[in-house]
C-alpha positions as CSV (number, residue, x, y, z in Angstrom):
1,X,-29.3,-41.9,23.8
2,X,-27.0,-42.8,26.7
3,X,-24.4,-40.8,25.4
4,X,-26.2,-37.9,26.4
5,X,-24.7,-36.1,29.8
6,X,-28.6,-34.6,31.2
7,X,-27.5,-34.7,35.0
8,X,-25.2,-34.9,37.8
9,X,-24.8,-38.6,37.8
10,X,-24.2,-38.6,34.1
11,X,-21.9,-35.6,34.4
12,X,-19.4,-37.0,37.1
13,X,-19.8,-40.5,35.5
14,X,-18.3,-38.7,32.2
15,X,-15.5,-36.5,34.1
16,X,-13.8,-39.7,36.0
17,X,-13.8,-40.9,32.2
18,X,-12.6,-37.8,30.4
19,X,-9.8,-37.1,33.2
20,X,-8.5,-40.5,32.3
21,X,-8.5,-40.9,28.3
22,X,-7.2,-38.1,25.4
23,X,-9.7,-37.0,23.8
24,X,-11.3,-35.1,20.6
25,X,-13.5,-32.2,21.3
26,X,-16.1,-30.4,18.7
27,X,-17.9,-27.8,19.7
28,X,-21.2,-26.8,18.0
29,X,-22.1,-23.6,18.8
30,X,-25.8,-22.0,18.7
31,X,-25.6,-20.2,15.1
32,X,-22.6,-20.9,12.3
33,X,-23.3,-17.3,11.2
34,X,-22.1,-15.5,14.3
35,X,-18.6,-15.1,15.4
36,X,-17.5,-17.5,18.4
37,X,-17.5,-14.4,20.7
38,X,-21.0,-13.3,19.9
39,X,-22.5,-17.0,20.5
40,X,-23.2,-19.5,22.5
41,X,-22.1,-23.1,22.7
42,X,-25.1,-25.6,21.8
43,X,-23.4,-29.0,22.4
44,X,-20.0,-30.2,22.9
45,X,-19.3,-33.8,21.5
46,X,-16.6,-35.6,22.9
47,X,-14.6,-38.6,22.1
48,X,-12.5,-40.5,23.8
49,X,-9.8,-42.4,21.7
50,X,-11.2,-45.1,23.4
51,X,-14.0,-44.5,20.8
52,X,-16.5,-43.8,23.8
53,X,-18.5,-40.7,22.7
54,X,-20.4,-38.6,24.8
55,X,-22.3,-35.3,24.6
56,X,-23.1,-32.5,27.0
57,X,-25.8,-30.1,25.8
58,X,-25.9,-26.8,26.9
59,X,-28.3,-24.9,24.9
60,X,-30.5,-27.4,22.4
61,X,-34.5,-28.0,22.0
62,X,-34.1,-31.9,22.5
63,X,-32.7,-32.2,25.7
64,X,-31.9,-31.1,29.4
65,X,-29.7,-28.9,29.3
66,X,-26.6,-28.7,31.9
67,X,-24.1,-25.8,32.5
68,X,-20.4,-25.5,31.5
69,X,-18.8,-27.3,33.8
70,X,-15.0,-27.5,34.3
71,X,-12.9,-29.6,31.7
72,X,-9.6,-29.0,32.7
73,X,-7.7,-31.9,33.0
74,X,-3.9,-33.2,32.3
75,X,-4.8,-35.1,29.0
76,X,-4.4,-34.1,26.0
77,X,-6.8,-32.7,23.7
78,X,-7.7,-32.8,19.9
79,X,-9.8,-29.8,18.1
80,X,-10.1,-29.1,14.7
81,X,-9.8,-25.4,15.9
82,X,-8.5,-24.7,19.2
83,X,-8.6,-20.7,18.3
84,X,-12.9,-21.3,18.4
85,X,-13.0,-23.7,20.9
86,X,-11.1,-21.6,23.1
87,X,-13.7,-19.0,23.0
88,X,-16.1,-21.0,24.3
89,X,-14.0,-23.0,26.7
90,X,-10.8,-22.2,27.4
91,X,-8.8,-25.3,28.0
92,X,-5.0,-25.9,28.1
93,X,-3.0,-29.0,26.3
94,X,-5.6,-28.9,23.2
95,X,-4.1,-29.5,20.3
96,X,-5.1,-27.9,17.0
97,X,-5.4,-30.6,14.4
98,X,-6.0,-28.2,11.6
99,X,-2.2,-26.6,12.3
100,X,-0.6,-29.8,12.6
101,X,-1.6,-31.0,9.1
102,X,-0.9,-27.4,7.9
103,X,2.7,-27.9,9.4
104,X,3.0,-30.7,7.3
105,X,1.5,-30.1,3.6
106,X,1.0,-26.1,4.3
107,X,-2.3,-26.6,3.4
108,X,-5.4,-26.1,6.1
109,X,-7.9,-29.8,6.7
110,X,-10.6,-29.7,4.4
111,X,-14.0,-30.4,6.0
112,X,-16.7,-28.4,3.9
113,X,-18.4,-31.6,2.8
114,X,-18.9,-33.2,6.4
115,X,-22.5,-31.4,6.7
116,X,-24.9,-33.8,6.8
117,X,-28.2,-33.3,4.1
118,X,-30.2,-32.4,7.4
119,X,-27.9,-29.5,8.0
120,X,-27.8,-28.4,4.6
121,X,-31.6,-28.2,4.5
122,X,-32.0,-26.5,7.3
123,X,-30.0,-23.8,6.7
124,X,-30.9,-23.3,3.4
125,X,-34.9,-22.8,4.4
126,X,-34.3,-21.1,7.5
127,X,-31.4,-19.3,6.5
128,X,-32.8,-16.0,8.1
129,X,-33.3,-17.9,11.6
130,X,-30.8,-17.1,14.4
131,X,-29.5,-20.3,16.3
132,X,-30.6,-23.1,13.9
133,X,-28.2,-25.2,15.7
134,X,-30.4,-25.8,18.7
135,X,-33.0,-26.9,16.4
136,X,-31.4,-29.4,14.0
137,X,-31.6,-32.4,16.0
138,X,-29.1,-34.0,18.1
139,X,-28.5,-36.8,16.2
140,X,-27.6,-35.4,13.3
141,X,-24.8,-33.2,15.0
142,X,-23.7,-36.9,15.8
143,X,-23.5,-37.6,12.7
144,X,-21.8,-34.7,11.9
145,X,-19.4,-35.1,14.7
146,X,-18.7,-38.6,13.8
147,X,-17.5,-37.7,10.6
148,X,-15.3,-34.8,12.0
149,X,-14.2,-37.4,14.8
150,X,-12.7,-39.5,11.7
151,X,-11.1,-36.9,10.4
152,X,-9.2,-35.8,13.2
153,X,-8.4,-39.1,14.0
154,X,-6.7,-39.6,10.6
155,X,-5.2,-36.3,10.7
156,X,-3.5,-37.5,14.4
157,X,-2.5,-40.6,13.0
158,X,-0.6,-38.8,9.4
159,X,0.8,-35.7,10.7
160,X,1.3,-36.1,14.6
161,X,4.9,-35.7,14.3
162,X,4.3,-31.9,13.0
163,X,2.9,-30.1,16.0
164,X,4.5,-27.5,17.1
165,X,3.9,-26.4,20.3
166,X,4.8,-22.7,20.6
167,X,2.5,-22.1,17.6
168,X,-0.2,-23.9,18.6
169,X,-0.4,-22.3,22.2
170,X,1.3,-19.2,21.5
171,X,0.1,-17.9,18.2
172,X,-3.7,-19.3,18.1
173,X,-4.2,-17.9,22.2
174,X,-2.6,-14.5,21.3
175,X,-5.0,-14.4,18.3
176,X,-7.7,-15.5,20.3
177,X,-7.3,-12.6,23.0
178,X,-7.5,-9.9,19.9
179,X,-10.9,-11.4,18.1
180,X,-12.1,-11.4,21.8
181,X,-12.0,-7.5,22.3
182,X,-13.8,-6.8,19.4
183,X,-13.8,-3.1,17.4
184,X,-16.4,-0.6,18.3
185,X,-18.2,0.9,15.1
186,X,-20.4,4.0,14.8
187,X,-23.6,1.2,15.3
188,X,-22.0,-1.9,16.6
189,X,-19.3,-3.7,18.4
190,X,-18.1,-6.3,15.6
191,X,-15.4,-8.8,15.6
192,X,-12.5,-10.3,13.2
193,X,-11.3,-13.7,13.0
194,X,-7.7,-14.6,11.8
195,X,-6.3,-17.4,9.2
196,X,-2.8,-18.4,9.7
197,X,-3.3,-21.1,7.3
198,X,-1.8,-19.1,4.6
199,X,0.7,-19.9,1.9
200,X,3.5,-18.1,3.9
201,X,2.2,-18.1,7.1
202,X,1.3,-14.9,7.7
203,X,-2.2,-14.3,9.1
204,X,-5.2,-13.0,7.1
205,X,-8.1,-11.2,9.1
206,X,-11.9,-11.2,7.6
207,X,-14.9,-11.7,8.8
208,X,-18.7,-11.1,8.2
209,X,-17.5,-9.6,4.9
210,X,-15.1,-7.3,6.2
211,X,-11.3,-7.8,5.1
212,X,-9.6,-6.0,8.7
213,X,-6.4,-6.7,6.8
214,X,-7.2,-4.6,4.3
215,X,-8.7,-1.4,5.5
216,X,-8.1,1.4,3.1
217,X,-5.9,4.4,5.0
218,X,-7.7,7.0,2.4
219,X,-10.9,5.7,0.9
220,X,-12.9,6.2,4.6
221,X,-12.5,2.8,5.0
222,X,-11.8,3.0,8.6
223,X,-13.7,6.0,9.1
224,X,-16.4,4.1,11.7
225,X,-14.1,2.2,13.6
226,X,-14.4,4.4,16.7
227,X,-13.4,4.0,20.5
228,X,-15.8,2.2,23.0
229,X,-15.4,4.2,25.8
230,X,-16.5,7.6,26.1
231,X,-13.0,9.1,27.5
232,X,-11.3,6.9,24.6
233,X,-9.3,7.3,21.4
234,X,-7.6,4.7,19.2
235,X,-4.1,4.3,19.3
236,X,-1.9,2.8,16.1
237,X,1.2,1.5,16.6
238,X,3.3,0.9,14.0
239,X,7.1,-0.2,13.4
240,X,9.2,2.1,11.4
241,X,11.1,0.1,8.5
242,X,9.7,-3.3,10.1
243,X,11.2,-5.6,6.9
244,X,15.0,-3.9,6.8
245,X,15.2,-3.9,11.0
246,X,14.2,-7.5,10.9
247,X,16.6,-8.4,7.7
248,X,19.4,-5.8,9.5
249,X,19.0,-8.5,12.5
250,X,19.1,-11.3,10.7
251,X,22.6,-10.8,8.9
252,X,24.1,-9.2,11.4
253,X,23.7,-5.5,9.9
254,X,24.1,-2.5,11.9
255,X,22.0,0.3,11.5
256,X,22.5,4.0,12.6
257,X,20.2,5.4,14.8
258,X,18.0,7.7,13.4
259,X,16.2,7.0,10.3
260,X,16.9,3.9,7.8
261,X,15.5,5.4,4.5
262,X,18.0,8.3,5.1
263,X,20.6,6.7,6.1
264,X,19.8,4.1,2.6
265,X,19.5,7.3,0.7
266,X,23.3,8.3,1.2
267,X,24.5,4.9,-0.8
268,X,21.6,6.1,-3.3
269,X,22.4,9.5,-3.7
270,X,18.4,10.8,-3.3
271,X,16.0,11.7,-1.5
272,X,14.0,10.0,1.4
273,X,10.9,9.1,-0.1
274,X,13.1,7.8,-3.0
275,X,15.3,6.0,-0.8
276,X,12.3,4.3,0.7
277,X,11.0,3.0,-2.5
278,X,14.4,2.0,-3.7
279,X,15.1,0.0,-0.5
280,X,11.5,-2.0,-0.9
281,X,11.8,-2.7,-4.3
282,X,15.3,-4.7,-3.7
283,X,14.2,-6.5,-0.9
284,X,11.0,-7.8,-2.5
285,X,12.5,-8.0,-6.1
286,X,15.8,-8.3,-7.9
287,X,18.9,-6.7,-6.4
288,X,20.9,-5.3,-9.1
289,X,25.0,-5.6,-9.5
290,X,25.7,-2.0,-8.4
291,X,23.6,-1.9,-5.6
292,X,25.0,-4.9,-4.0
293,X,28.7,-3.2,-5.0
294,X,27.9,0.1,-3.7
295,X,24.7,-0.8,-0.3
296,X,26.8,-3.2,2.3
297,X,23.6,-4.1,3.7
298,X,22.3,-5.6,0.2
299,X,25.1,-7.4,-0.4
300,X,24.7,-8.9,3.2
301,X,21.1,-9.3,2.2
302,X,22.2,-11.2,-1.8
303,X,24.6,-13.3,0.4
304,X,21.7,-14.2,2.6
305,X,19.4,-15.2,0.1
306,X,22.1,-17.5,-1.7
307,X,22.8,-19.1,1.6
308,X,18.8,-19.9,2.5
309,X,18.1,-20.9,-1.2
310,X,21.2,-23.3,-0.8
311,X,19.8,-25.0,2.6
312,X,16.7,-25.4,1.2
313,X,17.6,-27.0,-2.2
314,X,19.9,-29.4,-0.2
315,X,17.5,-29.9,2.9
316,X,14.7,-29.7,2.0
317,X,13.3,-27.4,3.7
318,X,14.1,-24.3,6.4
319,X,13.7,-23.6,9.4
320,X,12.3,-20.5,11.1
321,X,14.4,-18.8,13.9
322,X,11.8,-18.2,16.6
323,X,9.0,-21.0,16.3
324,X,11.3,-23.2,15.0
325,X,8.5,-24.0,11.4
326,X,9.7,-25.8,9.1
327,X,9.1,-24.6,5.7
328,X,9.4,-27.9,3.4
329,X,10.3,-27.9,-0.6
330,X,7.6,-30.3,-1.4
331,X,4.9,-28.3,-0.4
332,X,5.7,-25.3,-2.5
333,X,5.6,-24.8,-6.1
334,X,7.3,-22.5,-8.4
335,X,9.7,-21.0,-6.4
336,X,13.0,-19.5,-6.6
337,X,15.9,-17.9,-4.7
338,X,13.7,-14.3,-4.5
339,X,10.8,-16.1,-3.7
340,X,11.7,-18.1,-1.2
341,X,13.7,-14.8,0.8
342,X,9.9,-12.9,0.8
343,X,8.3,-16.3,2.3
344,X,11.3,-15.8,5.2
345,X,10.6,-12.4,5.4
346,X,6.7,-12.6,6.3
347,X,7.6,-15.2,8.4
348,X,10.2,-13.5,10.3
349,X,7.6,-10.7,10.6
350,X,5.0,-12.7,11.8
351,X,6.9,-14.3,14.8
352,X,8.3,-11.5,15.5
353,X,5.1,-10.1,16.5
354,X,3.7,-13.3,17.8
355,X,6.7,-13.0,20.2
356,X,6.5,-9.4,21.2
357,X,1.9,-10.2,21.6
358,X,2.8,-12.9,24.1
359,X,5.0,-10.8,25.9
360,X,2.6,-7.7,25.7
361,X,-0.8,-9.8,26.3
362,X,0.8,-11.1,29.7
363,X,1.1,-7.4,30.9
364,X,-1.6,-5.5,29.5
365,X,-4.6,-7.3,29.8
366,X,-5.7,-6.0,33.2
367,X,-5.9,-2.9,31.9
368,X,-9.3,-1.3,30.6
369,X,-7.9,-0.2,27.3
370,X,-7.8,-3.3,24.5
371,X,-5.6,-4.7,21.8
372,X,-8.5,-4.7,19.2
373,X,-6.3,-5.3,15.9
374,X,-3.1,-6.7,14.6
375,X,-2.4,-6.0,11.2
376,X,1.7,-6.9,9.9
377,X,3.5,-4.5,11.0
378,X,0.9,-2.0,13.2
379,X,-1.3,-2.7,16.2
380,X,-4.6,-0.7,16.9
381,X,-5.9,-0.1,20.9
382,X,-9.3,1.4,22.1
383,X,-7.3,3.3,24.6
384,X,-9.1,4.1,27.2
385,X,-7.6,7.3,29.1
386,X,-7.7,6.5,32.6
387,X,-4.7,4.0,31.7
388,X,-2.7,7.0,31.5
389,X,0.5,7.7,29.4
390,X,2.3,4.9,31.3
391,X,-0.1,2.6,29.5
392,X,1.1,3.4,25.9
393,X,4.5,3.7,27.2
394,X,4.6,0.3,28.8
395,X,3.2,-0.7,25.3
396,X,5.6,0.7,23.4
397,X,8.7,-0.2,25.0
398,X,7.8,-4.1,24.4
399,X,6.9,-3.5,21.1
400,X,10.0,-2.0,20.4
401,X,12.1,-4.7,22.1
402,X,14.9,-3.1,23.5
403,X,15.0,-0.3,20.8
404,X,15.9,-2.5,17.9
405,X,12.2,-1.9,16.3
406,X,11.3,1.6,16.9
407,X,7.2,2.1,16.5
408,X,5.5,5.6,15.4
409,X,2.2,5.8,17.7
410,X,-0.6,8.3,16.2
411,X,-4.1,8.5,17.5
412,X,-7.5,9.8,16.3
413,X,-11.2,9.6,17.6
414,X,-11.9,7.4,14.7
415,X,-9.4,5.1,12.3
416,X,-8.8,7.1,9.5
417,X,-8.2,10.6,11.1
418,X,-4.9,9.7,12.9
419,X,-2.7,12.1,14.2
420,X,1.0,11.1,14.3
421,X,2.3,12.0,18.4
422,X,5.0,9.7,18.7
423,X,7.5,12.7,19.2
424,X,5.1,12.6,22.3
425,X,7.5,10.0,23.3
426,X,10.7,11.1,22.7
């Protein structure tokens, strides 16, 4: 196979090529079972759009295998997920073909029938065997690749015109950097993987059968999630009335300082926890007459709603305020005025916190403690405690972003006994 890259000669011959032609990249790593963190790359095919296909082997029974060299270059590259590849190789300008049809149809690639019938019947009989990959042979991870090469390429060709740049840089490497750091359990250091090819865009977290985004708070769920380090506790941070802040912002309501649910509860005439469950149940459901007469900021919020279900029946589609996604008619069904408000609000939610993570990441990852989980509106660190108080401090204040999204911070030895200290902070 002279595709193959076994040597030096082959290697540079390859480079001067790959420096000077765009190009789609697939990794295939050591074992589909194992997270991209806990693995090892096994080949990396690589087309040109030329149509000239190489691959390097790195860690495969069939051939000689070569180290990682350096593939940074100033073309541009195609994935189908830049969120793996980058933890394997960590390349800029790759583009994530998998978000760009998204962006267009709001629906992720489908590619769960590209496996050849070699693949299939290998890991079907040797299902309990670790690193199958560097067994099947080569050229049927061609094959493979081939197909996924056609894909991509029909993907580029249909839906180029939908990348968007700040998500597919911003959003997939800040979601990269928190799968990378892992969570420490009572036995194990394990590892979630995020989907932001959801219906509205918000991210879901599982992996290995564990739903992160959904960790009970008072079934002992998160009881084993622990800290790594033995001078370390785990540190939640979470944003106080995240949905009315970012709404409040939004129409250009000003809130007291102090808490929202109170000051909600004087329009209301009840208590706090009352006043709480009022205010969510309007924002994610029907807003009745007398509370838009009698709440200023729902009848901000009713005027809002009109205005965004107006755009988008006359549009075609909206616009999100910070990555600038376009949310279009035809790729959603059934929806209404309501509807279409709690798609904005998860999405305002989400970038939100994709904006504050890129400005956080940029600052904190030198530091020994780690951002080990981002879950809507909270954010979990193994904090290790020779970071010291300024550590949380720095994190909170660019959380909070100037004060107009005040976090609570509690902390525990494990994830479900956590102890609320944020007057720690005050």
């Amino acid at each position: 196979m002279n595709i193959l890259v076994e040597n030096k000669k082959q290697l540079k011959k390859f480079i001067k090529k790959y420096k000077s032609e765009d190009s789609i990249l697939i990794p295939i790593s050591c074992d589909n079972n194992k997270h991209p963190v806990d693995n090892k790359l096994s080949l990396l095919y690589v087309q040109l759009l030329n149509g000239e296909e190489f691959i390097l082997p790195f860690d495969h029974s069939e051939t000689l295998n070569i180290d990682i060299p350096n593939l940074e270059s100033d073309t541009r590259k195609y994935t189908y997920d830049r969120k793996r590849l980058n933890h394997f190789i960590k390349l800029d300008n790759v583009i994530d073909v998998n978000l760009m049809h998204y962006m267009g149809t709001n629906l992720p690639l489908s590619v769960e029938t590209i496996d050849t019938n070699a693949h299939n019947f290998f890991n079907m009989r040797y299902y309990k065997k670790e690193n199958i990959n560097t067994i099947i042979p080569v050229l049927k991870h061609l094959e493979y690749c081939r197909e996924l090469a056609k894909v991509v390429k029909d993907t580029i060709t249909k839906y180029n015109e939908y990348v968007n740049v700040s998500y597919n840089n911003e959003i997939l490497d800040n979601l990269t950097y928190i799968e990378s750091n892992g969570l420490q359990t009572t036995t194990e250091l394990v590892y979630s993987e995020y989907n932001v090819f959801t219906s509205t865009g918000r991210p879901s977290n599982r992996f290995g059968g564990t739903n992160f985004a959904a960790l009970n708070k008072k079934d002992g769920s998160r009881k084993p999630y622990i800290s790594r380090f033995k001078n370390g506790v785990l540190v939640e941070m979470d944003y106080d009335a995240y949905h009315l802040r970012l709404i409040a912002d939004k129409i250009d309501y000003k809130f007291p300082d102090g808490s929202v649910h109170e000051h909600m509860s004087k329009f209301y005439g009840c208590d706090y926890q009352e006043s709480k469950n009022r205010s969510f149940q309007y924002l994610y459901g029907h807003i009745p007459i007398e509370v838009i007469q009698i709440n200023p900021f729902f009848s901000k919020v009713h005027d809002y709603i009109n205005i965004i279900w107006d755009d988008y029946k006359s549009k075609e589609f909206i616009v999100s305020d910070i990555y600038s996604k376009k949310i279009y008619r035809k790729n959603l069904t059934d929806m209404n005025a309501n509807k279409l408000f709690n798609y904005t609000i998860q999405l305002m939610e989400t970038e939100n916190n994709m904006k504050a993570l890129s400005n956080l990441i940029s600052k904190i990852k030198d530091y020994k403690s780690k951002l080990v989980l981002y879950s809507y509106d909270s954010f979990l660190f193994d904090f290790n405690m020779e970071d010291g108080l300024d550590y949380l401090k720095k994190v909170k204040k660019i959380l909070e972003q100037d004060g107009k999204y005040p976090v609570k911070v509690s902390w525990g030895l494990n994830y479900h006994e956590m102890k609320d200290i944020t007057e720690k902070f005050i």
